[in-house]
Rosetta silent file (secondary structure, phi, psi, omega in degrees, C-alpha in Angstrom):
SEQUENCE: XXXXXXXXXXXXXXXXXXXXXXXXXXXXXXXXXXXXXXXXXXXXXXXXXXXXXXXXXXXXXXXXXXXXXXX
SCORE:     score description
SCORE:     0.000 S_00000001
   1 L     0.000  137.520  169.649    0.000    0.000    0.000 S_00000001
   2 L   -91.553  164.307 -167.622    1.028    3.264   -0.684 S_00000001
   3 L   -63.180  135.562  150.438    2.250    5.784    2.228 S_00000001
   4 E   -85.661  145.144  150.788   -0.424    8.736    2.687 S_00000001
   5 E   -43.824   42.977  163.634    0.246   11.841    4.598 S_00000001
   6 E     6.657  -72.396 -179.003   -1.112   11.918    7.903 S_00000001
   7 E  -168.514  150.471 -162.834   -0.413   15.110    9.635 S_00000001
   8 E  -143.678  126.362 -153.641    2.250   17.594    9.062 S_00000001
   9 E  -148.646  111.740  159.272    3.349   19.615   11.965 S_00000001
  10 E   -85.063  150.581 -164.827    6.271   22.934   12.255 S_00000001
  11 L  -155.655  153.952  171.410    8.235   23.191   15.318 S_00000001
  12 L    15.254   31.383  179.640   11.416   24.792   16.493 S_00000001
  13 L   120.515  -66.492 -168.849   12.692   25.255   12.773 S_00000001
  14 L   -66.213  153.053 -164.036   11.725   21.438   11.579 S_00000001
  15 E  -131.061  122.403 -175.246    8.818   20.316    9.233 S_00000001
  16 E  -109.225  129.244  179.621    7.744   16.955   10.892 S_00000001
  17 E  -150.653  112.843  177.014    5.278   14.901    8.411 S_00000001
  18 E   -65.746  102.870 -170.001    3.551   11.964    9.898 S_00000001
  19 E  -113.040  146.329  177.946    2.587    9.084    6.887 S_00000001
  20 E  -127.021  149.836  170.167    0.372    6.127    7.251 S_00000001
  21 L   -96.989   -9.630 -166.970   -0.572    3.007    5.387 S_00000001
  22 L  -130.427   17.804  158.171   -3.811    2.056    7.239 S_00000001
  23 L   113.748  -64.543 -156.513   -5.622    5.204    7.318 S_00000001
  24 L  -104.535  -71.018  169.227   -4.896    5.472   11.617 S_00000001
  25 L   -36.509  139.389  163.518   -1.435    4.332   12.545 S_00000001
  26 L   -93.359  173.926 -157.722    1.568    6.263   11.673 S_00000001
  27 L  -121.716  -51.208 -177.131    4.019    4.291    9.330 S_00000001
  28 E  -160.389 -176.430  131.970    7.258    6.253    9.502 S_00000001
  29 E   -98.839  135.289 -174.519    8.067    9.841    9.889 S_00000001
  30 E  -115.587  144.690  165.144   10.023   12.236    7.974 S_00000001
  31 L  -143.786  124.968 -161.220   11.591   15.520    9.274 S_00000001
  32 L  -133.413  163.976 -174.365   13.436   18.055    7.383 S_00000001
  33 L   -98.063  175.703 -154.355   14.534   21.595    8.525 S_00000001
  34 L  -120.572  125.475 -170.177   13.283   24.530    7.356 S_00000001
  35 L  -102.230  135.296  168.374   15.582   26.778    5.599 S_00000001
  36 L   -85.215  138.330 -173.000   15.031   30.480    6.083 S_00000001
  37 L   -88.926  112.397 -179.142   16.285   32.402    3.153 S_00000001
  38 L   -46.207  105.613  138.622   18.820   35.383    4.142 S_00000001
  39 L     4.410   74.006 -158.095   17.738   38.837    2.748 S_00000001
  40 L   -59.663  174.500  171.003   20.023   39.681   -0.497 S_00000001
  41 L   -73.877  144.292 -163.819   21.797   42.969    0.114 S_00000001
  42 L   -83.070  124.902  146.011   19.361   46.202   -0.787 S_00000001
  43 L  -117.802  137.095 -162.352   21.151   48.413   -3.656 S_00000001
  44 L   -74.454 -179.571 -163.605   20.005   51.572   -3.732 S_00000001
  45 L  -108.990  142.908 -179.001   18.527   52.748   -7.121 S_00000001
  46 L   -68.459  154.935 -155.804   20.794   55.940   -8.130 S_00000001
  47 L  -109.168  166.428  179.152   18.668   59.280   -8.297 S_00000001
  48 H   -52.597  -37.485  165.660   17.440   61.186  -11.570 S_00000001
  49 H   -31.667  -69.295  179.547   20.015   63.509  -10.366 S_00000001
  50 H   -55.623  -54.217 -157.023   23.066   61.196  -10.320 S_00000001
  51 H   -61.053  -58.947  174.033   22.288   59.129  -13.391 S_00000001
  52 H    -8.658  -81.434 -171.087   21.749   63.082  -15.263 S_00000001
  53 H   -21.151  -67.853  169.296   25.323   63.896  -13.479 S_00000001
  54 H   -80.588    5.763  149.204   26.867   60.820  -15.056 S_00000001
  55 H   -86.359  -45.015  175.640   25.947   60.868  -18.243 S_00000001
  56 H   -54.191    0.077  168.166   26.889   64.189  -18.632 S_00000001
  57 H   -89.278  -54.398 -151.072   30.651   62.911  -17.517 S_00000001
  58 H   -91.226  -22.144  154.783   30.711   60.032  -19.536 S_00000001
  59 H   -58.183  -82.834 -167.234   29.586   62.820  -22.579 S_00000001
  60 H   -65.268  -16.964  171.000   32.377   64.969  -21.986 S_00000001
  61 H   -73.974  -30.624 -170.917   34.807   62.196  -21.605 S_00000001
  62 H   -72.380  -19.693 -163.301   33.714   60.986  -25.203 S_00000001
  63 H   -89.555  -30.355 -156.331   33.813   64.256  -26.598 S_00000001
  64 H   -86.287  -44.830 -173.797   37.296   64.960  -24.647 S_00000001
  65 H   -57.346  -27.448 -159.496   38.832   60.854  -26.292 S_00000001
  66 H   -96.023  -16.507  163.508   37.440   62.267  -29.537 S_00000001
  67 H   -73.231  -42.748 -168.114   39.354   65.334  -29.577 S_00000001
  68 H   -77.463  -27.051 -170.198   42.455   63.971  -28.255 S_00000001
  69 H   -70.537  -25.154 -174.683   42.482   60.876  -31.405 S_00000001
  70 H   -75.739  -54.980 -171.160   41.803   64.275  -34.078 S_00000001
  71 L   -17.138    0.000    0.000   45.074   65.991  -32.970 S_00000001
């Protein structure tokens, strides 16, 4: 017979899940731990401000490379 799933029960961290063959009885138990997943680090999003700022660098550097190769 196959095992059914009985009762399934968290505790202290652990996932406990009770299986039976007749219905009443448990059959075997399995228990695995529960992994909490860690937060990735937050990067901030750069402001209309900044990005503005740094394209207008990365402009003048292109315009400044393209000057120095006509020379």
């Amino acid at each position: 017979m196959t095992p059914v799933l009985l009762r399934s029960i968290e505790e202290n961290g652990m996932l406990k899940e009770e299986f039976t063959e007749d219905g009443k009885t448990v059959s075997h138990t399995v228990i695995t731990s529960i992994i909490q997943e860690q937060p990735g680090p937050i990067t901030e999003t750069p402001t209309l401000e900044e990005m503005q700022t740094q394209t207008l660098l990365n402009t003048e550097y292109l315009v400044v490379m393209s000057e120095i190769e006509n020379v």
